[in-house]
C-alpha positions, 0 to 999 in steps of 0.5 A, spaced: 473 487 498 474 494 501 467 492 503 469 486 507 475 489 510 472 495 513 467 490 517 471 486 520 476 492 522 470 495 525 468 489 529 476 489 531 476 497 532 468 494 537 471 489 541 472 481 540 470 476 546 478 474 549 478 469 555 474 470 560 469 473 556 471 481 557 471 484 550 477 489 548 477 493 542 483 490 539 486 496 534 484 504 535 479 508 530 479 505 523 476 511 519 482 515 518 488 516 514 492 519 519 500 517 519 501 519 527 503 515 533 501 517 539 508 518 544 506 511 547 504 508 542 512 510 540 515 507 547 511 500 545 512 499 539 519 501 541 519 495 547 516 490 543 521 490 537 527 489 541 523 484 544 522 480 537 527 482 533 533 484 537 536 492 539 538 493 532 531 493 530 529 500 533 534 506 533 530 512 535 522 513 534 520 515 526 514 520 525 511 521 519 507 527 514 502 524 511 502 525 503 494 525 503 490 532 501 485 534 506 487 529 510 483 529 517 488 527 523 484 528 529 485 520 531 492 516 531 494 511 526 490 505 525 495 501 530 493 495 535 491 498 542 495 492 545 502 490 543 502 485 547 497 482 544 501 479 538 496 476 531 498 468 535 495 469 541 489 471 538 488 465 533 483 462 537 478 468 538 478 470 531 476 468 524 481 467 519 480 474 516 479 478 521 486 475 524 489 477 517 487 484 518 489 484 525 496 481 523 497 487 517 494 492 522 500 489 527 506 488 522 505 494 519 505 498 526 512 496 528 515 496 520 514 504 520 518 504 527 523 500 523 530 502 520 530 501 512 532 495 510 539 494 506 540 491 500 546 489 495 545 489 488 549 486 482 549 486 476 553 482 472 555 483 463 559 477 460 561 478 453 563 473 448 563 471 441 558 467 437 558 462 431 559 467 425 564 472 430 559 476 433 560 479 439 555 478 444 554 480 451 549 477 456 548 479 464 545 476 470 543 480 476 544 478 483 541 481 490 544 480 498 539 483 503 545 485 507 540 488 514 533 485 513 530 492 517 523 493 517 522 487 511 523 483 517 517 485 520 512 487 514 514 485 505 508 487 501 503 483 499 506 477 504 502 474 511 511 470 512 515 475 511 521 471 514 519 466 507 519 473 502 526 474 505 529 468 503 525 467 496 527 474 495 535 473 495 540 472 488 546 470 490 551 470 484 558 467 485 565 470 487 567 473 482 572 479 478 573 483 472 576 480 466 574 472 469 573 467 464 566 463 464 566 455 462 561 451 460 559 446 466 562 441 468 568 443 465 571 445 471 572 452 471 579 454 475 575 460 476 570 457 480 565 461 474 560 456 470 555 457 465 549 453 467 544 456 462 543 462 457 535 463 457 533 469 452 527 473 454 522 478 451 518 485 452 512 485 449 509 493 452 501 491 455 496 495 457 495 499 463 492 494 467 485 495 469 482 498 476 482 493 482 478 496 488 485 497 491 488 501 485 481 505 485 481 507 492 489 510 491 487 513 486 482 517 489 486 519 496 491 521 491 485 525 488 484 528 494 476 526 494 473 522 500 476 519 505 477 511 509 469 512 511 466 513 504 471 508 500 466 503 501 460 505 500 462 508 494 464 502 490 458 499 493 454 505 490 458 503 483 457 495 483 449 496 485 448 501 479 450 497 474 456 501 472 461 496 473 461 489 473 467 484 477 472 480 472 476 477 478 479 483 482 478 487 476 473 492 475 470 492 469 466 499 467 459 496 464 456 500 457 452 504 462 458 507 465 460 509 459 453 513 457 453 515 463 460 519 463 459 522 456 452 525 459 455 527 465 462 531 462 456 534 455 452 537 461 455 537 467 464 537 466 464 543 472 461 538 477 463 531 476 470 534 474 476 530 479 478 538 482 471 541 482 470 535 488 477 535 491 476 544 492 469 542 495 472 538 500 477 543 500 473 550 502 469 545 507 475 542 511 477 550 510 470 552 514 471 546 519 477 549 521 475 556 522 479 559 516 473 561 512 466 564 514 461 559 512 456 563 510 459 567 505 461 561 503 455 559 501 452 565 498 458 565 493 456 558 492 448 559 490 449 564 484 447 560 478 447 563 471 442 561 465 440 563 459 442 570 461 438 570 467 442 571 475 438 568 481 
């Protein structure tokens, strides 16, 4: 859970008990959505993935702009504060969650200073004629990973990205245009066998549910919050009772539905997404200095009812 994640990266980010008792913060500051890599952090995530992975793993440092509205960069990206400190030398200090966040933290520090990854794909029609003569065309599709590049660091959603790779790959036979396709076992003098035609259906679903992972992107997108404030606002959600959890979706309860509807009757201006994307706005706009805060706030405390102006 978001909740759960962002204590253990806070105990990272504190400090763990290595060795001979010293403690060492083992990533840098945590509640921020900066995308930017200090120059020497650069030189060793450099050092460390030649090491690892060989020279053709890094050709020159890569910088990033951060897509995020508003987002406050005064700190670096989450990174690990040692690279030397890789997730297998650690096992023994940490738990097993909080080794899987600093593994992610790692493996994804060095993917963003990889190149990108090249991939071969093919696809493949073959037609043929059935009982009654009618033509019919059937395809396969096959994928070659040709330079693995920073999936051999980091593949989405998997703790072994050397097994991804492998499972990830469909390798179809040599073959040309105009070749004939046999049955198998009829020992084809093109080498190109038909093994299995397997029909497949496509039925449309419904947008999936949120998940806390779905919800917190939609919210960065938005523009509202920030790494800080993420947690404690599910958590404000779940403890009111206006969602409850279906595995990892979450399910919004009748009261959520109540309490939207008398929210947007009576209140649309301020629970509407870009009245709190633009508050946060004006605010970063003050806390930079670009805006006065005073008139800010008187501009803000005109109120209008029933005719009346205070």
């Amino acid at each position: 859970s978001t909740e759960r994640t962002m204590q253990i990266a806070q105990r990272l980010f504190q400090g763990v008990e290595i060795g001979g008792g010293e403690i060492e913060g083992l990533i840098t500051y945590h509640r921020t959505d900066s995308t930017t890599l200090g120059e020497k952090a650069l030189k060793e995530a450099s050092r460390v993935i030649r090491e690892m992975f060989g020279d053709e793993y890094h050709e020159a440092p890569r910088r990033y702009q951060t897509r995020v509205k508003n987002a406050q960069e005064a700190h670096e990206a989450i990174r690990p504060t040692d690279f030397r400190q890789a997730p297998q030398m650690l096992a023994s200090y940490l738990e097993a969650d909080e080794l899987r966040v600093y593994g992610l933290i790692c493996r994804r520090t060095m993917a963003a200073q990889m190149p990108d990854a090249r991939v071969l794909k093919t696809a493949v029609e073959i037609t043929g004629r059935g009982p009654d003569g009618e033509s019919c065309m059937f395809t396969a599709a096959g994928k070659a990973i040709e330079f693995a590049g920073f999936r051999r660091a980091y593949v989405e959603g998997s703790d072994d990205p050397e097994a991804e790779l492998a499972d990830q790959e469909s390798i179809l036979p040599a073959m040309k245009e105009g070749d004939r396709v046999e049955r198998a076992g009829a020992a084809p003098a093109t080498g190109v066998a038909l093994v299995a035609i397997e029909p497949k259906g496509h039925e449309t679903q419904p947008p999936a549910r949120y998940t806390e992972a779905a919800l917190i992107k939609e919210l960065e997108q938005a523009g509202i919050g920030r790494p800080s404030t993420y947690a404690p606002t599910i958590a404000t959600i779940e403890r009111r009772g206006y969602m409850f959890r279906q595995g990892k979706a979450l399910v919004p309860s009748f009261s959520a539905f109540a309490v939207t509807r008398l929210l947007r009757d009576h209140f649309g201006t301020y629970v509407d997404v870009g009245f709190t994307a633009e508050m946060e706005e004006d605010l970063d706009e003050i806390s930079n200095g670009e805006r006065d805060s005073l008139s800010f706030i008187r501009a803000s405390s005109v109120i209008t009812l029933s005719g009346w102006s205070w």
